[in-house]
Structures are given as C-alpha cells and as structure tokens.
C-alpha positions in Angstrom: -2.7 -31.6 13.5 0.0 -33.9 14.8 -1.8 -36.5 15.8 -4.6 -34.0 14.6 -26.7 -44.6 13.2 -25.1 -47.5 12.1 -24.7 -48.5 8.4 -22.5 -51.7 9.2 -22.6 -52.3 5.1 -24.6 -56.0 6.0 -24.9 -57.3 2.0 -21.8 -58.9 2.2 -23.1 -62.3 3.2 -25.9 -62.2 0.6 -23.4 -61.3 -1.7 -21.3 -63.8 -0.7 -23.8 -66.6 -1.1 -25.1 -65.4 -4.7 -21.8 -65.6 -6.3 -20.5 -68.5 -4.7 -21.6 -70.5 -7.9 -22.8 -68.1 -10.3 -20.2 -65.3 -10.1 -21.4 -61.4 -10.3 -24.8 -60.9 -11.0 -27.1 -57.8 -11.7 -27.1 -55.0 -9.4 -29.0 -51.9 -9.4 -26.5 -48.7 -9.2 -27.5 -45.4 -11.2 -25.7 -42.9 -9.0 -23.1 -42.3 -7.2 -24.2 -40.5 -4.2 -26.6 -42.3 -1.1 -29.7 -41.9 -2.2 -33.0 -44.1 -2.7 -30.6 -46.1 -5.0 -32.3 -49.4 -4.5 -36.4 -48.0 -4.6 -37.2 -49.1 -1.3 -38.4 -45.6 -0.1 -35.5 -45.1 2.6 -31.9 -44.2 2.3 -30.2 -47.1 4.3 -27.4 -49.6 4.5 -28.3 -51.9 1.1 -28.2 -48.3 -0.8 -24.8 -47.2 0.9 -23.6 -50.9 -0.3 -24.4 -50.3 -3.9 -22.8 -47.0 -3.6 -19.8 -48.9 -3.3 -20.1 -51.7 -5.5 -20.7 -49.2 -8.2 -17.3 -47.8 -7.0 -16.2 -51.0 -8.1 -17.6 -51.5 -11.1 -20.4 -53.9 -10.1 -22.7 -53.5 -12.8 -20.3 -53.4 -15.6 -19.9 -57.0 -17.8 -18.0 -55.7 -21.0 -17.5 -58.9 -22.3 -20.9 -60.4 -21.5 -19.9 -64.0 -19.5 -21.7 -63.4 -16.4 -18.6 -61.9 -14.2 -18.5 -58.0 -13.8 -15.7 -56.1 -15.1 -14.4 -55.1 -11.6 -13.9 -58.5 -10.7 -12.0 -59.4 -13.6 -9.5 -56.5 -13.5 -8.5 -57.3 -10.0 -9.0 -60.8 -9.8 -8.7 -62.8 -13.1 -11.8 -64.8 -15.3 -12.6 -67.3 -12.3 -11.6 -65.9 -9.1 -14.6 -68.3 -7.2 -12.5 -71.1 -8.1 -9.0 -69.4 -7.2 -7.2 -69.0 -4.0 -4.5 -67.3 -5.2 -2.5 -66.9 -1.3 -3.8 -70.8 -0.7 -5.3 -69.8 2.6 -8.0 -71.8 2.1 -10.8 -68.9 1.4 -11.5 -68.5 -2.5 -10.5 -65.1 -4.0 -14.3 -64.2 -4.5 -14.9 -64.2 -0.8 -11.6 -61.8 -0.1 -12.9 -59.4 -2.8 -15.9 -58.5 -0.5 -14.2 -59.3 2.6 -10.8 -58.1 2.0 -7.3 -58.5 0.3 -6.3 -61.2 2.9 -9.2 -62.4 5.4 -7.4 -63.1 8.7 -7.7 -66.6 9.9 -7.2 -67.9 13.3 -5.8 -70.8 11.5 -8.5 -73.4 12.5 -7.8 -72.7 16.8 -10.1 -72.3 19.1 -13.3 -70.1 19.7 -14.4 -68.6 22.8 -17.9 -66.7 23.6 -18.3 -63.5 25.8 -22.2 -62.6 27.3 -23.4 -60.3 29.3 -24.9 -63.3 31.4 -21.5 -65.2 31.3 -19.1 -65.7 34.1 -15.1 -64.6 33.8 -14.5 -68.1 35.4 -16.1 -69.7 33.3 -14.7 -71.5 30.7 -15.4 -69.3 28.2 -17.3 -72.0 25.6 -20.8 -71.2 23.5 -23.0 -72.2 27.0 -20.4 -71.2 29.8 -19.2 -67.9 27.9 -16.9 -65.2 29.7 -18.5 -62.0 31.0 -16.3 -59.4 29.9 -14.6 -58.7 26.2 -11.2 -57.7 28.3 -11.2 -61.0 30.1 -11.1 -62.4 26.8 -8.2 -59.7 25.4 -6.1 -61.2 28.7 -6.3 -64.7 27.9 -6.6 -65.0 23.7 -3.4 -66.6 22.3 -2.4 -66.8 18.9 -5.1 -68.9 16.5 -8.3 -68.1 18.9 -11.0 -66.4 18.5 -13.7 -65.0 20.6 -17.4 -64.1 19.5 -19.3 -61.7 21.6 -22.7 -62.1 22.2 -25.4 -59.4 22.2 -25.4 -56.4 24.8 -24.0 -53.6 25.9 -20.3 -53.6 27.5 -19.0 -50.8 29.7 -15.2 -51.2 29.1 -12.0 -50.9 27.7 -10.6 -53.5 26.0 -6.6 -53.8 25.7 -5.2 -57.0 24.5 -2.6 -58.1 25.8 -1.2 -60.9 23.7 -0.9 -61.4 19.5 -1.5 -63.8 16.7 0.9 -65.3 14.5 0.8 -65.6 10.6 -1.8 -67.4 9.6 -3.3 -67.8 13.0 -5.1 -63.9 13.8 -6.1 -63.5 16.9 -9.7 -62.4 16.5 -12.6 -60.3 18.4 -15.8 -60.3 16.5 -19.2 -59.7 17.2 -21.9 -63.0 17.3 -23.2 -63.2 13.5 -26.4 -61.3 13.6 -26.3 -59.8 17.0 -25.2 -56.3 18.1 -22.5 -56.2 20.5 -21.6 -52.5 21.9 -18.4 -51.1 23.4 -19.9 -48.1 25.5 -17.4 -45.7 27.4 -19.9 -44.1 29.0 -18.5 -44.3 33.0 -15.4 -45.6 32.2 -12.1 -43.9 32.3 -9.8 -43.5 29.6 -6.4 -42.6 29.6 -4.7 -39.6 27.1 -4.2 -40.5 23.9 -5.7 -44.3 23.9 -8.7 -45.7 23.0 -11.7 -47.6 24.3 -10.5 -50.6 22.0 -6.8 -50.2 22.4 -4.1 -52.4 20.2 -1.0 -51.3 21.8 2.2 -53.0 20.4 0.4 -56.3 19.3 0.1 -58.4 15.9 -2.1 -60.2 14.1 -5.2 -59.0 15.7 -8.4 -58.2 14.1 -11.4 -56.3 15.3 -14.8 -56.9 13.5 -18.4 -55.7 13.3 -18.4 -54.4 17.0 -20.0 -50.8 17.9 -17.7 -48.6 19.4 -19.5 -45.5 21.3 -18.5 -42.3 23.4 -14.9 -42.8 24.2 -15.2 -39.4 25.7 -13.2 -39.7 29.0 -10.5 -37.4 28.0 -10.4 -35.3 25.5 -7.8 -37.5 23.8 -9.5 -40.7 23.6 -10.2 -42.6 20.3 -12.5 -45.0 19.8 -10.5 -48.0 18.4 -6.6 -47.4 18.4 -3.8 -49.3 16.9 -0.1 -47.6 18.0 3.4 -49.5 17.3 1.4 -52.2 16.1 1.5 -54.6 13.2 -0.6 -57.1 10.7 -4.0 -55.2 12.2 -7.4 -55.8 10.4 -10.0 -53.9 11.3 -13.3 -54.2 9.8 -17.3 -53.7 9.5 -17.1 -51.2 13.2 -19.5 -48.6 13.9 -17.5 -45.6 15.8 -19.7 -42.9 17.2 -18.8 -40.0 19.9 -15.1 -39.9 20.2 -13.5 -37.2 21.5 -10.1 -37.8 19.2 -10.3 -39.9 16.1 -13.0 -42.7 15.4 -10.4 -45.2 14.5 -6.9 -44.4 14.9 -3.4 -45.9 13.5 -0.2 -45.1 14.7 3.4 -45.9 13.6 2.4 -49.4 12.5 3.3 -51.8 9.6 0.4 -53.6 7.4 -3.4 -52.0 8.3 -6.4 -52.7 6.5 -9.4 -50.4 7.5 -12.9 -51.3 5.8 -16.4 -51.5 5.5 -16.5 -49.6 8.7 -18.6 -46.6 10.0 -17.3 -43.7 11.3 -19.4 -40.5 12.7 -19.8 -38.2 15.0 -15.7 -38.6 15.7 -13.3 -35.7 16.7 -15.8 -33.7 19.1 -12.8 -32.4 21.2 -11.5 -31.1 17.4 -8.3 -33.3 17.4 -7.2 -35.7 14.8 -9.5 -36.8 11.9 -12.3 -39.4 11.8 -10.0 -41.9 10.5 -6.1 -41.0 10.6 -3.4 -43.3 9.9 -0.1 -41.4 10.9 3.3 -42.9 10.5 2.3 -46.4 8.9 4.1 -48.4 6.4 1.7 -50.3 3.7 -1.7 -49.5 4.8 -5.2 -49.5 3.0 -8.3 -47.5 4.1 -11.1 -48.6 1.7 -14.9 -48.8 1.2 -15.9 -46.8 4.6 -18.2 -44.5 5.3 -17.5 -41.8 7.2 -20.0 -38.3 7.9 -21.5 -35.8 10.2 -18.2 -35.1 12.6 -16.3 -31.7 13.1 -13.1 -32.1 11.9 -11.4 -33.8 8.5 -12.8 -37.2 7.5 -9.7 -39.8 6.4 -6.4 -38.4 7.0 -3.2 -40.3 5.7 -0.4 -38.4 7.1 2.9 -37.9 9.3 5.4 -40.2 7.6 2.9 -43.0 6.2 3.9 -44.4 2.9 2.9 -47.4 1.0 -0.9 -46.8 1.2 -4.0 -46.9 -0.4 -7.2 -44.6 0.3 -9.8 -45.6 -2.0 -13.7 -46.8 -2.9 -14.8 -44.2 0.3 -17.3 -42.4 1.2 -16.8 -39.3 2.9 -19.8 -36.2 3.2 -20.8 -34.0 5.9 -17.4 -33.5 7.5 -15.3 -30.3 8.3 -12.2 -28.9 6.8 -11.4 -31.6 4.2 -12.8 -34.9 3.2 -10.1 -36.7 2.3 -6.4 -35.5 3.6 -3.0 -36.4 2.8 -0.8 -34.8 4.4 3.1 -34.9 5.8 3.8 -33.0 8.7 6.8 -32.5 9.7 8.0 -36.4 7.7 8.7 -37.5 4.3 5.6 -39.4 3.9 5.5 -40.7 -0.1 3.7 -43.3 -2.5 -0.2 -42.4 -1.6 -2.7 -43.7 -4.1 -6.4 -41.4 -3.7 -8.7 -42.9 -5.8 -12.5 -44.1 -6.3 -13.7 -42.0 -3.4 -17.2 -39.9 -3.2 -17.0 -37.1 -1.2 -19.4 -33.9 -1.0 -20.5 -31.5 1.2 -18.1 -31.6 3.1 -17.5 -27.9 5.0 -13.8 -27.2 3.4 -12.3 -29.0 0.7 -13.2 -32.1 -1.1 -9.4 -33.5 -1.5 -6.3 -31.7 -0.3 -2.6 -32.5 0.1 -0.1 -31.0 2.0 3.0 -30.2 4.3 2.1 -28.6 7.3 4.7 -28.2 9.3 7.4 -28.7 6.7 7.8 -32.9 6.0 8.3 -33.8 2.4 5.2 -34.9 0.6 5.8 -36.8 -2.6 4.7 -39.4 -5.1 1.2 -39.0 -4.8 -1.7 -39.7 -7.3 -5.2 -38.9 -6.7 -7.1 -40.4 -9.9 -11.3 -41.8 -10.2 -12.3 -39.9 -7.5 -15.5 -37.6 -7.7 -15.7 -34.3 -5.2 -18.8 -32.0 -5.6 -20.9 -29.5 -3.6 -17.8 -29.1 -1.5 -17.4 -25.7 0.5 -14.1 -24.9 -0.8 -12.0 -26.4 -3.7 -13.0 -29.9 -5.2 -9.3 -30.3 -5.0 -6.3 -28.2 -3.2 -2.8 -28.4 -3.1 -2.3 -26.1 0.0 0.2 -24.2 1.9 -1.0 -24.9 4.8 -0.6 -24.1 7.8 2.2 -21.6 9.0 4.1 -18.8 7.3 7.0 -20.6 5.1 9.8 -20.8 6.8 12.4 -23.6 6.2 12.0 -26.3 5.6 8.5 -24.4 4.6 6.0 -26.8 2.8 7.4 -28.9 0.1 6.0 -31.0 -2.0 6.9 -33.0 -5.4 5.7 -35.6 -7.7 1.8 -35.1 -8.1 -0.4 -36.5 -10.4 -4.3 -35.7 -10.6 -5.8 -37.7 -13.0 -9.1 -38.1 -14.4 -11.0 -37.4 -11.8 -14.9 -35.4 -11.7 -14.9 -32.2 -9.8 -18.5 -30.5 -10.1 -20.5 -27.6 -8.3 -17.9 -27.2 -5.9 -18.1 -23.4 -4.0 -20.6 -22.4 -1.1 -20.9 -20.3 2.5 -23.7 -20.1 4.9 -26.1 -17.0 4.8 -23.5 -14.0 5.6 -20.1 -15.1 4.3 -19.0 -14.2 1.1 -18.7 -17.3 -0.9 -15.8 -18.3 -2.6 -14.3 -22.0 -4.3 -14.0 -24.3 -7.5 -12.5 -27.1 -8.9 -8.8 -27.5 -8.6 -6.9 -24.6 -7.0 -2.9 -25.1 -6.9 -1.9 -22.5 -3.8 1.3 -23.9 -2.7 4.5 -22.1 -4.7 6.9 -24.8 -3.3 5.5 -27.5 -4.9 6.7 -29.4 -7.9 6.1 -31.7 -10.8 2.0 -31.1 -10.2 0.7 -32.6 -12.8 -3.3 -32.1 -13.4 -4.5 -33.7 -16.4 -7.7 -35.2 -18.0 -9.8 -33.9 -14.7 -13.7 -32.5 -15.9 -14.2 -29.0 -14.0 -17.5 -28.1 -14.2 -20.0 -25.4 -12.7 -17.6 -24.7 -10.1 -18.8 -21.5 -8.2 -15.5 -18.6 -8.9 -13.0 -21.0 -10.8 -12.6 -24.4 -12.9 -8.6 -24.1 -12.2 -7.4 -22.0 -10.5 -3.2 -21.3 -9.6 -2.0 -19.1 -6.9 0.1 -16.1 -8.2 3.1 -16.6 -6.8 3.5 -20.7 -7.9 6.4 -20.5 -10.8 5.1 -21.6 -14.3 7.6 -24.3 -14.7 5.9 -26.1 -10.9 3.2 -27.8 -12.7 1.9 -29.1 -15.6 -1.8 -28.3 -16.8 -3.3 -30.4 -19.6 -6.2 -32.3 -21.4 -9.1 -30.9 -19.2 -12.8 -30.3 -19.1 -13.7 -26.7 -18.5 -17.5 -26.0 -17.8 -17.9 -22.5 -16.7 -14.8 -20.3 -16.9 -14.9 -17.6 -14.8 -12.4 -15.3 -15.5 -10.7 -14.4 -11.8 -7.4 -14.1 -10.3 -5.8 -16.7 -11.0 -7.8 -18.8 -13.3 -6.1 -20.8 -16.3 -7.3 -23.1 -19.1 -4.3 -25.1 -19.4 -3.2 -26.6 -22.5 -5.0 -29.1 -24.8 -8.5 -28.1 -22.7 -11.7 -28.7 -24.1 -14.5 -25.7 -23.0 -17.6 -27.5 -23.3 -20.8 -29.0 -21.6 -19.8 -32.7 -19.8 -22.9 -34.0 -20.1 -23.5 -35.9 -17.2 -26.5 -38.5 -16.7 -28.3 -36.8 -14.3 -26.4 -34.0 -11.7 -29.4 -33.9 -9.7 -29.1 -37.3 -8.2 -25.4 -36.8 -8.7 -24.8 -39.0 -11.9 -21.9 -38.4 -13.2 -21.5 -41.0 -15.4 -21.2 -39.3 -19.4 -23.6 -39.5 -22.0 -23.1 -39.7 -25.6 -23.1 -36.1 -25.9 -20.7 -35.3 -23.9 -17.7 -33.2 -24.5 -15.3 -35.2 -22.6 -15.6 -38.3 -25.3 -12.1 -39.3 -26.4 -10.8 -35.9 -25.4 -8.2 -37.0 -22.8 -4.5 -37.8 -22.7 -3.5 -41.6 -22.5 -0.2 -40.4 -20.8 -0.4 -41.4 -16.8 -4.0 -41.9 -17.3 -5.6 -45.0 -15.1 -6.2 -48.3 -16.7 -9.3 -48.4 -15.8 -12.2 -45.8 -14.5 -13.9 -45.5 -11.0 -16.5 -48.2 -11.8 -13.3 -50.1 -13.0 -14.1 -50.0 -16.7 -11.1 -50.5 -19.1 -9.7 -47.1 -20.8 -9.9 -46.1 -23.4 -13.7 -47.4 -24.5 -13.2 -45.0 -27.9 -10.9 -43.8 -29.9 -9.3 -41.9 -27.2 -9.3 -41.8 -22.8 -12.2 -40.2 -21.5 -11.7 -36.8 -19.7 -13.0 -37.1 -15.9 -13.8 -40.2 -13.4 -15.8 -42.4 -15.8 -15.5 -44.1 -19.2 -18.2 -43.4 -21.5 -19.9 -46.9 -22.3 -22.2 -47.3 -25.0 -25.7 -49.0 -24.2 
C-alpha cells in the first residue's frame, strides 16, 4: 500500500461559549461507543461529540474546582485566562479548536456564492463565484468564507500564508458549502481540494464529495506541503484516500468526517505518508473498504489519538513503514470496533524500519481479527524482510475481539505478536478479555528473548497454538460497567484494581485520569475512580 452523512462534530461553539467564564462543566458520557449517549432518541452528531470528550476526560473533576481533569493535565488550573503562544486566542478555545488555531493574522476576508461574480470584488455583497477563483487570488493573511451551495470544482491554491498570517478557506458559519466532483475531471493521484507545495493554508468545515474521476483521486490532498490545518470536513465517495498527506512538515487533521473513502481500494481513509510532526486527532472515520487512519512510509514525529474508527476493512488504525524508517508514533485514546480485520496493527511491509512506537489508552473490541497485531505483513521475508524494534503496548482494553461471516471459519483475540523480526515488544498492563480463540497470543517462530510479556488481564484463556499468559498476569473477571453498551470503564470489583506495573505505564488514562488512583496502576485503558 504505497500510497495504499455528515457528523461535522457542531458542539464546539456551544462549548466554547459555556466555558468561556465558567470553565468545564457537566457533561453526560457513560460509554464509550456512539450510541443514544445523550437520551435524545437518535444516534447523531452531539452523541459522537461526547464520545470524544469522554476520550478526553470531560466528565472527570478529581479535585472538585469546577475544571475537568483533562483540561488541567494538558493545559494548567486556568487555561481560559492563558494564552500560552500569545496569539491572541485563550488556551481554552485551542483545546477544542486545536493545538494552534491558524490566524490570518487580522487581513482581509473575501466571500464566495453561488450567485456571486468572479469579477467581482469578492466582499460580503459582491462575493466571487467560484472557491478556485478565490485559491488564485488569496495572499498570505486572507481569508475567504464560502457561502451556501453546491460547487462543481477543483480547488488548487496557488499561493501560501505566512506565520501567523494562514491563509484560510472556510465554509460561511452555519451554512453548508459542498465541493462535488461529480462532472469534473481529476487528474492521477490529486485531489478535488488539492494543496500542492503550499504553506500555511487551512481548510475548514467544507464537504468534500465523489472525487471519483480517476481511480486515484482523493478528496482533500496535501503533498510536499507545510504548516497545513485541516479541520471539521466531511469527505464522502473518494476513489483513493478521504484526506490525504504526503511528504509534508507540521499537519493537524481533526474533527473531521471521513466515509465512504477508498472505493477504488487504494490508500486508507485517512493516510499520512512521509510527514514530519503530524497529529490526526478526534475524527471519525467508518463505513469504507479499505483501512481507516494509516500513519505510514517514513512519517515520524506524530500523534494518532482521541479517534474514532468502526466499520472499516482490513485494520482500523495502521502504522506502518514501508519500505522507510518511519519512528516516534504515539496510538493512543482511540475507539475502534467492528472493523472487518484488525483493531490496531503495526508493521513493515515492504521492508522500512519501524520503531519507537507506543500504542497506550486505546480500546479495540468486536474487531474481526486481533484487537491488536504486530504483523508480518505482506511478502515472504526477504532482506531487508520486516523489521521492527522498540514497541510498547500499554494499558490499553482489548475485549470480544474474533468473528467471520456465515461460512468462514472464525478465528481472532486480543493481542497476537506474528512477526519473528521484531524486537523489544513490550506488552504490559493490557486487559484481554472474552476474546474469541486467544487473550495473547505469539507466533511460533518469534524468539523468546523478542518481547517482553507482563502485568496483564486474562479473561478467557483458551488454550491454542500459541497462546501465553505472560508473567505477573492476573486470570480473572475485569469487571467492566456495562459491555453491552460497550462501558468499559472498571467497577469496584474488578480484577484489574491496582494489578498493573507502574513501569512505562501512561500518566494518565484514556479519559485523562491521573494513575495510579490506588495503591497500584490499573490494568487496561481506564483508571478505576471511586464514586
């Protein structure tokens, strides 16, 4: 795999507003899956929100002043009064809107309409007609907001921002503003919104739709790019990758929707190849034929976390080298299930070193395959075969994974370590539990002294080829909340209290709880917090 609707996440304004003054406040979040989480008699957006916030620890307030835990890990007792880069926006608002919201630096904003003229002037009552007239005449510090409609188009700009001054496409606040490819011809390997060797450019809240031309097109593409924000997009019916990033320097990719991605079977719903310091958080990402986020081909210096990934094929969340060293990949705080594959996997397919990787907070369940996989994919071994080192899974929740359609015999489990040239695995303080043929399982011909196997929950040995306990385990029910709305918080009860090994365990837990609460860490992906 070289270069292998709408939930639009909307509560950030309310959010916004609320804390402004009063910091975090109550918020419903009992389970970590997309369900009915909010009461309202329909799975939508506001419920996929507080899937997230949960991730975040949004409902936690340990020490009871009003401001949740999460917060406070990342961003200090009073981060509505901070601006910690001094860019003028308050470190609340970048902790729902991202790290660093782009600015255009104060310059000037320009309008797009359907009803508008390209020769107009492009202002709020003579607005431009097209969203690539504006991509040909933005310069650094503008930006231009696009009104309601439909646009058949691609968009390529052609000019970038500057520090501090972004240049910036967004859609009109409240309206729905479509990019549809339908009719209009793509080129190989590029997509209908196409950031080709630019900077500073952000792409916001637009819908992206059937860039279907070729069957190589993406729907929003960054390639030898830099400084690229791309945020709250919907992405539907792409032929190659929903939102695509290669060989570029400093990405943030979040809040966005991506489905129905990949129908050509190339690429992954999101994939971030060859890209130095990159972070693909809170998304959502479902229903599409091929892997869901994919952070591969030389990438290091990235962060894949606080996503939501279900419904895809072959794996849910992928990290993976290629043929290039591709090191210093944090997984963590994702929520991915039924996906048709495995949950999590790493990898070298075609022989690139893969190393210093930790996947830790993360909960994988009702996943075809393996929760979790350290493969030897894809080709015989043959040098430089599939090497990798330096892998830590920690404390993370791998339940009821294992399933096939009517006819094929079923087969998977929790953790399954297949590939015999990796080194230094380490998996410690991860709950297996009611996976369908193994908890843990290691492929015969991976040498003893590969990996180490410590401190976890096991909930349903089976017995099979392969199949270890490890050392320091604890054999025992977890005891979640409620696994039929996929709660996997722990009760009291649970054997996975205090049970866990402080060494490389996270300082905190996926709803950003401190460790330990007790005496001792908690095995799997949450702190147990007494009511």
């Amino acid at each position: 795999m070289k270069r292998s609707s709408s939930i639009v996440l909307l509560l950030s304004v309310v959010l916004l507003a609320l804390f402004a003054a009063t910091g975090f406040s109550y918020m419903k979040f009992a389970s970590p899956m997309a369900g009915d989480v909010d009461l309202s008699g329909a799975v939508d957006a506001v419920d996929v929100q507080l899937v997230i916030n949960g991730a975040l620890g949004l409902t936690v307030d340990s020490d009871g002043d009003g401001l949740c835990d999460g917060a406070e890990t990342r961003l200090g007792s009073d981060p509505g009064a901070a601006d910690s880069d001094g860019d003028g926006i308050s470190d609340l608002q970048e902790y729902f809107e991202g790290t660093l919201v782009p600015s255009n630096g104060g310059g000037s904003i320009f309008y797009v309409s359907e009803s508008g003229l390209d020769t107009n002037p492009g202002s709020e009552l003579e607005p431009w007609q097209t969203i690539q007239h504006a991509a040909e005449s933005l310069t650094a510090g503008q930006t231009v907001r696009i009104r309601a409609g439909t646009y058949n188009e691609r968009v390529v700009p052609q000019n970038s921002g500057t520090p501090g001054a972004y240049i910036i496409y967004e859609a009109y606040a409240g309206e729905t503003v479509t990019v549809n490819g339908t009719g209009v011809s793509v080129p190989q390997w590029s997509g209908l919104f196409d950031i080709l060797g630019r900077e500073y450019i952000r792409v916001s809240g637009l819908r992206i739709i059937n860039s279907t031309s070729d069957p190589n097109n993406l729907g929003i593409q960054a390639d030898g790019a830099s400084h690229i924000t791309l945020d709250h997009n919907y992405v539907t019916n792409t032929n190659d990758s929903g939102i695509g990033v290669w060989t570029c320097t400093d990405v943030l990719i979040e809040y966005n929707e991506v489905e129905h991605a990949c129908q050509s079977l190339f690429n992954e719903c999101i994939s971030v190849g060859g890209t130095n310091a990159f972070e693909v958080r809170y998304n959502h990402v479902h229903d599409s034929p091929k892997e869901g986020i994919d952070g591969k081909d030389g990438s290091h210096g990235g962060r894949i976390f606080a996503n939501y990934v279900h419904h895809t094929e072959g794996v849910g969340i992928y990290v993976e080298a290629w043929d290039k060293h591709t090191y210093d990949i944090e997984v963590f705080q994702n929520l991915v299930h039924d996906v048709t594959g495995d949950g999590i996997t790493l990898a070298s397919e075609q022989g690139g070193l893969l190393e210093n990787i930790r996947v830790y907070n993360n909960i994988a369940y009702h996943n075809q395959w393996a929760g979790f996989d350290v493969s030897r994919c894809c080709d015989e071994p043959q040098p430089p075969g599939h090497p990798l080192q330096n892998l830590q899974i920690i404390n993370n929740t791998f339940y009821n994974n294992g399933w096939a359609p009517t006819g094929v015999d079923p087969w998977g489990g929790g953790m399954f370590l297949d590939n015999p040239e990796a080194v230094n695995v380490i998996l410690r303080n991860n709950i297996c539990s009611g996976n369908l043929t193994f908890q843990i399982a290691v492929a015969a011909d991976v040498p003893a002294g590969n990996y180490v196997v410590d401190h976890n929950l096991i909930d349903g040995f089976r017995g099979g080829d392969g199949e270890i306990y490890g050392g320091d385990y604890v054999e025992g029910n977890p005891m979640f909340v409620d696994v039929a709305t996929a709660d996997f918080h722990l009760t009291g009860a649970s054997a996975a209290r205090d049970a866990g090994s402080q060494d490389g365990a996270p300082t905190v837990d996926y709803d950003a709880v401190a460790r330990p609460q007790g005496s001792g860490v908690d095995i799997g992906a949450f702190e147990f917090v007494a009511k």
